[in-house]
N, CA, C and O atoms as a GROMACS GRO file, in nm:
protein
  344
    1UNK      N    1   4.127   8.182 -11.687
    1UNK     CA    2   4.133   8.094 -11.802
    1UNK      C    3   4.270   8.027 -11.812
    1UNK      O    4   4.287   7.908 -11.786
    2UNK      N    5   4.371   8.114 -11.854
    2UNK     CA    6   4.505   8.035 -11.830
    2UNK      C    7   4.499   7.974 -11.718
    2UNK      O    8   4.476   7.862 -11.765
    3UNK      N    9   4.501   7.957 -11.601
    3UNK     CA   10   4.527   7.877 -11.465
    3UNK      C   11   4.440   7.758 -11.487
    3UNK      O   12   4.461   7.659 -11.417
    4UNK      N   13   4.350   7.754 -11.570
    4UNK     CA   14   4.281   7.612 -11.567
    4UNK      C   15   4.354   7.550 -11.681
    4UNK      O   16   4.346   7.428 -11.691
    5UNK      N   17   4.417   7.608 -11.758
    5UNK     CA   18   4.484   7.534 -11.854
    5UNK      C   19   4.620   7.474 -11.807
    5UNK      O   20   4.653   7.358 -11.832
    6UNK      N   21   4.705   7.577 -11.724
    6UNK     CA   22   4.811   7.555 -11.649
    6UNK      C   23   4.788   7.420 -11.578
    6UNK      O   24   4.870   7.330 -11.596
    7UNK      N   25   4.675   7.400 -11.493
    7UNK     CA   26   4.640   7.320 -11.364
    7UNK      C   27   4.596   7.206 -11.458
    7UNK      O   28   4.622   7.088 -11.432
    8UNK      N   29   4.545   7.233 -11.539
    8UNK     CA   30   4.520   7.128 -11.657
    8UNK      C   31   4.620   7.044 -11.673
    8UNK      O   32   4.610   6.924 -11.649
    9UNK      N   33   4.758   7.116 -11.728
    9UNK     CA   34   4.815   7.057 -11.800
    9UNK      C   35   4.911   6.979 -11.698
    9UNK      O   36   4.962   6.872 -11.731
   10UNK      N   37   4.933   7.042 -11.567
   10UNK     CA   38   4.991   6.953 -11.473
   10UNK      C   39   4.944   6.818 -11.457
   10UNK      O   40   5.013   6.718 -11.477
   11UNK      N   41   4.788   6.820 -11.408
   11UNK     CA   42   4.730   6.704 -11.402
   11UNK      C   43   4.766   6.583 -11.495
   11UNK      O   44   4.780   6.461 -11.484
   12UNK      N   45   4.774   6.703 -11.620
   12UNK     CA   46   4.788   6.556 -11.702
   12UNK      C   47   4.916   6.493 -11.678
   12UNK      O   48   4.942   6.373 -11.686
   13UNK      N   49   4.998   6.596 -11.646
   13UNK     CA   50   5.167   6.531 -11.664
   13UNK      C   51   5.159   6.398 -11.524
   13UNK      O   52   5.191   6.280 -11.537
   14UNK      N   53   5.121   6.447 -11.427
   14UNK     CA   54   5.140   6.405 -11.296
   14UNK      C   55   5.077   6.242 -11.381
   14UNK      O   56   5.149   6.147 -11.410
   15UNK      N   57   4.932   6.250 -11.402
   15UNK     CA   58   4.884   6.093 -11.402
   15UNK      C   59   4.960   6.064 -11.567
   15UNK      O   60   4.925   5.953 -11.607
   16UNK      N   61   5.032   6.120 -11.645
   16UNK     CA   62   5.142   6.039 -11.721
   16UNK      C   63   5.232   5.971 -11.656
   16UNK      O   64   5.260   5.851 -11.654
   17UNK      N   65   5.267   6.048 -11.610
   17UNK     CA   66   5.396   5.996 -11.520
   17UNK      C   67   5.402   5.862 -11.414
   17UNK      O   68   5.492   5.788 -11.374
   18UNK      N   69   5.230   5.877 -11.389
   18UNK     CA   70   5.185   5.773 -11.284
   18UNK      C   71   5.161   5.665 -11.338
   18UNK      O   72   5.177   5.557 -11.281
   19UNK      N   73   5.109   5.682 -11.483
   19UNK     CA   74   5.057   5.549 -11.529
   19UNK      C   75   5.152   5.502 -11.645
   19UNK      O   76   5.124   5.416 -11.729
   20UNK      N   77   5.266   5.572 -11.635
   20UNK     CA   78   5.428   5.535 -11.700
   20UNK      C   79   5.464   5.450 -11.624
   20UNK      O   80   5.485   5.334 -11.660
   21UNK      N   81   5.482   5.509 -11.455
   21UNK     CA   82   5.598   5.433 -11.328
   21UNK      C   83   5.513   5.265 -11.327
   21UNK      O   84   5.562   5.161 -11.284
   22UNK      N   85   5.396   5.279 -11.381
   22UNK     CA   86   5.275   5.185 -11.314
   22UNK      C   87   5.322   5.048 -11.453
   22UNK      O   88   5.343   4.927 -11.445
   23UNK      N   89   5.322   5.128 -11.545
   23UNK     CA   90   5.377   5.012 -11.658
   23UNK      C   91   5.485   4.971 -11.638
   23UNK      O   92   5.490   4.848 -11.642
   24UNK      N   93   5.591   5.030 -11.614
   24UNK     CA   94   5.675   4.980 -11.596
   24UNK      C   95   5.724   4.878 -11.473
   24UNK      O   96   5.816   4.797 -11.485
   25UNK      N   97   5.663   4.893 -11.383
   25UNK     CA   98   5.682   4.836 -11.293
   25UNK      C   99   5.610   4.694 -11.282
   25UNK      O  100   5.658   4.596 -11.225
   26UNK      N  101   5.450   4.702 -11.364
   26UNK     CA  102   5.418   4.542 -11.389
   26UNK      C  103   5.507   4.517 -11.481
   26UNK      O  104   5.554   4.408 -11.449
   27UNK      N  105   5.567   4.560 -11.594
   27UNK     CA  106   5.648   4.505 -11.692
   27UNK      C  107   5.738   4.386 -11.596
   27UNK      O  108   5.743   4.263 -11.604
   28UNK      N  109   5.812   4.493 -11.493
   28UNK     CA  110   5.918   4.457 -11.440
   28UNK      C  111   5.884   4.314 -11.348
   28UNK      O  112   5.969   4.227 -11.327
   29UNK      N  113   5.736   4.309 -11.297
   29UNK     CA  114   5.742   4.193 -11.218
   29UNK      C  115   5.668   4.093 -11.330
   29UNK      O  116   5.582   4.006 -11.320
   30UNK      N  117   5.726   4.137 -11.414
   30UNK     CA  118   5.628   3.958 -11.519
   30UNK      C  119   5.470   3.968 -11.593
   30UNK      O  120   5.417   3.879 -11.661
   31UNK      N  121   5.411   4.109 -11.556
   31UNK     CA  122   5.238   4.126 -11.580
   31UNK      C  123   5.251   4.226 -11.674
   31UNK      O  124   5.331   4.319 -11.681
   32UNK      N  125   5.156   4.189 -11.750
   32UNK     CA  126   5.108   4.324 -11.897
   32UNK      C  127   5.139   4.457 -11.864
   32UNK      O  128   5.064   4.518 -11.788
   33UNK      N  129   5.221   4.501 -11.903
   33UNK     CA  130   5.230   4.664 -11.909
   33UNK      C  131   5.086   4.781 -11.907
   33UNK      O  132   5.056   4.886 -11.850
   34UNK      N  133   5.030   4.691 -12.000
   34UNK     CA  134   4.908   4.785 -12.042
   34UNK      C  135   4.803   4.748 -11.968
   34UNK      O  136   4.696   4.777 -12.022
   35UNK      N  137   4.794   4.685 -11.847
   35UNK     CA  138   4.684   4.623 -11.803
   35UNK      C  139   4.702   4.759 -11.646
   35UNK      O  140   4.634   4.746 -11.544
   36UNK      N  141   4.821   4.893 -11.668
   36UNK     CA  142   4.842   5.013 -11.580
   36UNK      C  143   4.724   5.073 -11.587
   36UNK      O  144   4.666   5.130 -11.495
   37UNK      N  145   4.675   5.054 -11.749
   37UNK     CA  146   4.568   5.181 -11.843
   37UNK      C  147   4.404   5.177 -11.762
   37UNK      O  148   4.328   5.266 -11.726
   38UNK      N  149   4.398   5.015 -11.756
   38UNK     CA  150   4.270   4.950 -11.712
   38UNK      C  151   4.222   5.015 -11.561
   38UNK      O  152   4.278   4.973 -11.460
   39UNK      N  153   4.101   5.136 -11.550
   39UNK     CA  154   4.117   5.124 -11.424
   39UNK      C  155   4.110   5.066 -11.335
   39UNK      O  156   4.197   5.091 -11.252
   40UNK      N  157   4.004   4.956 -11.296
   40UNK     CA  158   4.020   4.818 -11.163
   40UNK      C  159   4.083   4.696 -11.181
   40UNK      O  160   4.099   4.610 -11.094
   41UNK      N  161   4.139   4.689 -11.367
   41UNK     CA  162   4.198   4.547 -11.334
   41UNK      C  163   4.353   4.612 -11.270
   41UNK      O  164   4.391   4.558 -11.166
   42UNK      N  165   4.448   4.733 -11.331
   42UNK     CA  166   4.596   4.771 -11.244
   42UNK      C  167   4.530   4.752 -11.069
   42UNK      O  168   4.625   4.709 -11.003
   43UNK      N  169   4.444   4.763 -11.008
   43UNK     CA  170   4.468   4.754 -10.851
   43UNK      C  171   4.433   4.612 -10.862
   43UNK      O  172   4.491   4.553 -10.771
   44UNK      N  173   4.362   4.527 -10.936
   44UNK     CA  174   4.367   4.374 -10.897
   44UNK      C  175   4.502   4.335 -10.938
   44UNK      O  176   4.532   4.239 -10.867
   45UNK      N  177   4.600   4.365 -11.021
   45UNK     CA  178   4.724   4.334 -11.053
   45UNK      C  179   4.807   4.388 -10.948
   45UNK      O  180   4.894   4.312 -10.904
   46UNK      N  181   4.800   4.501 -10.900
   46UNK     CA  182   4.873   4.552 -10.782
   46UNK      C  183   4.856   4.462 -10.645
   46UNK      O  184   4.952   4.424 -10.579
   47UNK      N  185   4.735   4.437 -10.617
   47UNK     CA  186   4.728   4.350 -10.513
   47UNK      C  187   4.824   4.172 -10.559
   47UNK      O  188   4.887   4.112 -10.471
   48UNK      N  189   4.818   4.130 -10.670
   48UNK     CA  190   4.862   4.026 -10.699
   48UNK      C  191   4.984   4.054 -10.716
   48UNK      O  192   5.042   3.952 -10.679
   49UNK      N  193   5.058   4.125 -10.748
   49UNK     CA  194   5.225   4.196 -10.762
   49UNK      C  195   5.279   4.174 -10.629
   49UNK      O  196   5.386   4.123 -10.598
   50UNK      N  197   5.158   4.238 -10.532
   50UNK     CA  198   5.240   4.270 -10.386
   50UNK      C  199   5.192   4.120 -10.340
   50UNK      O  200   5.139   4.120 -10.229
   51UNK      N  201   5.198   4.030 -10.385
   51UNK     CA  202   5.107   3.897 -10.321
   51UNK      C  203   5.072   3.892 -10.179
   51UNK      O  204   5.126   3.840 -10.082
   52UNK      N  205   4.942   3.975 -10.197
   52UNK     CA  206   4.865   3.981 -10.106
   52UNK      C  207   4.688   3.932 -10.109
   52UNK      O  208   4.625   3.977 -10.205
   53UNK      N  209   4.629   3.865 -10.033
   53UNK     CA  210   4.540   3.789 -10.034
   53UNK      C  211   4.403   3.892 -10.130
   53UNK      O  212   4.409   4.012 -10.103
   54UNK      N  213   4.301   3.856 -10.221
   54UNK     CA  214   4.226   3.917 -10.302
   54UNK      C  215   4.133   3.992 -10.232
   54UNK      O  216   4.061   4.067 -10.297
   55UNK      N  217   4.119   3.984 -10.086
   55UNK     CA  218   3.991   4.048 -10.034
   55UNK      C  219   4.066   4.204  -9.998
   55UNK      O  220   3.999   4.292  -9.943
   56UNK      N  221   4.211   4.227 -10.037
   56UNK     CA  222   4.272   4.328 -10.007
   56UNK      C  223   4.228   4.487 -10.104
   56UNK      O  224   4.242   4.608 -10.091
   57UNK      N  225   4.172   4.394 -10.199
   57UNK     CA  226   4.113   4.451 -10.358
   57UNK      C  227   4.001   4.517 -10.317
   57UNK      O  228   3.973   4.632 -10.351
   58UNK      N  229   3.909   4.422 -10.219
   58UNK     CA  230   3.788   4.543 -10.173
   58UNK      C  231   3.789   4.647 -10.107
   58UNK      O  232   3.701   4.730 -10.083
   59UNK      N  233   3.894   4.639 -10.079
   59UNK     CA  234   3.968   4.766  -9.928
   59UNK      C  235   4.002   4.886 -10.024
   59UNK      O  236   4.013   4.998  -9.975
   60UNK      N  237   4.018   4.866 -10.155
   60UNK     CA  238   4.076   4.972 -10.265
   60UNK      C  239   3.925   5.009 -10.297
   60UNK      O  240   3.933   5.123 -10.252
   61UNK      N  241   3.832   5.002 -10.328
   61UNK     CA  242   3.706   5.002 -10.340
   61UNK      C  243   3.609   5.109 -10.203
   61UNK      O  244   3.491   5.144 -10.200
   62UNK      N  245   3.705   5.130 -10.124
   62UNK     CA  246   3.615   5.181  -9.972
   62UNK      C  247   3.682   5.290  -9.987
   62UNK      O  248   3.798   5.304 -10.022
   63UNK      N  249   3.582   5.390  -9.950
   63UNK     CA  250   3.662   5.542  -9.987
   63UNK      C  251   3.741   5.599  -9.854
   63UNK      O  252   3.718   5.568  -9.738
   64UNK      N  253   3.803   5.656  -9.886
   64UNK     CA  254   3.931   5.741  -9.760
   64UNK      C  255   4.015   5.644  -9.724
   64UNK      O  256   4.129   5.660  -9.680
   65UNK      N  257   3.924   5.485  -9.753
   65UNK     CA  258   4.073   5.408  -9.686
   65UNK      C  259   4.155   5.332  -9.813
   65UNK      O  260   4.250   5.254  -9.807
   66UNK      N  261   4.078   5.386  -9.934
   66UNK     CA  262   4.163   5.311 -10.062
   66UNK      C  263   4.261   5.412 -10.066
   66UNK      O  264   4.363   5.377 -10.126
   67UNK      N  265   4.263   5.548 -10.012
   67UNK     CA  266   4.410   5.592 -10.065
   67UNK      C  267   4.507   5.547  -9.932
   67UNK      O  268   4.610   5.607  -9.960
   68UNK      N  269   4.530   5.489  -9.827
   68UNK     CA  270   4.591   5.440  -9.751
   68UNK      C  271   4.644   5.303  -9.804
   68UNK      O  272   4.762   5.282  -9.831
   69UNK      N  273   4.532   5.202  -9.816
   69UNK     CA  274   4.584   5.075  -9.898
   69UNK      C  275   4.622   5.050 -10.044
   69UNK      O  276   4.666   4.948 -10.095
   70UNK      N  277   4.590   5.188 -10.109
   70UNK     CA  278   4.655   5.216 -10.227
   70UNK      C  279   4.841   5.224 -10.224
   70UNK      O  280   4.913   5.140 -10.279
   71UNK      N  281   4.887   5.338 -10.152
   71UNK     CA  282   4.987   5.326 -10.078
   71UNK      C  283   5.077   5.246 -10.042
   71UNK      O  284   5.194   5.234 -10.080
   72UNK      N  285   5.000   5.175  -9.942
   72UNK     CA  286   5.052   5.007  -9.888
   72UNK      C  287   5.083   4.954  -9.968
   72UNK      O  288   5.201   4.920  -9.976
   73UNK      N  289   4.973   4.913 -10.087
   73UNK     CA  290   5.014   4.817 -10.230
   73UNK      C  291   5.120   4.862 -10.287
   73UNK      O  292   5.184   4.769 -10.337
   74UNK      N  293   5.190   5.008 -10.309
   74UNK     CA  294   5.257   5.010 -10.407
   74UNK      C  295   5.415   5.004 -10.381
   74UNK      O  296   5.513   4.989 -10.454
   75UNK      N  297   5.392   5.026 -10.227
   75UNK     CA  298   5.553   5.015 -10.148
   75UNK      C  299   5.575   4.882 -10.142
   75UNK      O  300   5.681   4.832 -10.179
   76UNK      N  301   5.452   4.796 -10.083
   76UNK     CA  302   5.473   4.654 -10.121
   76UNK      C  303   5.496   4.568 -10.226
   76UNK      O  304   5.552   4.459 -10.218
   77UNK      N  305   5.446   4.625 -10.337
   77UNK     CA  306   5.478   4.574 -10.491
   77UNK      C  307   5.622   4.615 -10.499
   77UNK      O  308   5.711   4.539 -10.540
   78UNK      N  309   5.638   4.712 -10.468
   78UNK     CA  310   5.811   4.796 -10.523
   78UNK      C  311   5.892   4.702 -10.439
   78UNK      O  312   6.008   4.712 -10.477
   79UNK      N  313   5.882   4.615 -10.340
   79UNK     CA  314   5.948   4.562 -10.244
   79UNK      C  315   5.956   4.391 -10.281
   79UNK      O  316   6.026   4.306 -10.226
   80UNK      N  317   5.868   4.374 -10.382
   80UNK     CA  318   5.864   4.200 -10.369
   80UNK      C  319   5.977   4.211 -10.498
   80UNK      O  320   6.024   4.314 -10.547
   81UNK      N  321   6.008   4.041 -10.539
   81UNK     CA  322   6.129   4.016 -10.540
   81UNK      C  323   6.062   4.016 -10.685
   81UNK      O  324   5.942   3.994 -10.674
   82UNK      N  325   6.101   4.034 -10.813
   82UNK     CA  326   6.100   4.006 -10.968
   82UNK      C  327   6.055   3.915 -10.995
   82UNK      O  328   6.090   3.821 -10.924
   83UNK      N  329   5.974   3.890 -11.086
   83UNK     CA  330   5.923   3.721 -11.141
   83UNK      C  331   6.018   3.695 -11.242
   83UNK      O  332   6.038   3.760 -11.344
   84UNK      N  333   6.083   3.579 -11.198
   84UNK     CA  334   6.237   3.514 -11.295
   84UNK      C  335   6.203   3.532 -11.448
   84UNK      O  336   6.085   3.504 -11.469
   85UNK      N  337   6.267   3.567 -11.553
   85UNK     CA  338   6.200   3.518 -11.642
   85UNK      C  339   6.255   3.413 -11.723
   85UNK      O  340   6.371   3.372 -11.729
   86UNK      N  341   6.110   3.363 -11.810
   86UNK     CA  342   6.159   3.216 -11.828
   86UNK      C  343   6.206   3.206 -11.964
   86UNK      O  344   6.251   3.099 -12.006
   0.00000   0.00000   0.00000
């Protein structure tokens, strides 16, 4: 009983933490913070962050290989340059 609460409560911290780094980081390139929360519109924003072509979005959609191009997207987003602001 405790260990599912324990393992519980990690989980939750881990995807806080994930969908904290995730706001902040569209904040940072110019896109809604809260659009991290949404589950398929953050990977259509991730693909558009890392400006990469939209059919990259169906590849997140295919199982075993969305956590590979999940990946890809987010080193590539962390890597493109800031949207100026205006």
């Amino acid at each position: 009983m405790i260990q599912s609460v324990v393992v519980s409560a990690l989980v939750a911290i881990v995807i806080g933490a994930a969908a904290t780094a995730l706001w902040r980081a569209f904040e940072r390139r110019g896109e809604p913070g809260w659009s991290a929360l949404v589950p398929l519109l953050n990977l259509w924003v991730l693909v558009k962050v890392a400006r990469l072509p939209r059919w990259v979005f169906g590849l997140t959609l295919v199982p075993y290989l969305n956590v590979l191009v999940i990946a890809g997207l987010v080193v590539r987003a962390l890597r493109a340059e800031p949207t100026p602001a205006e």
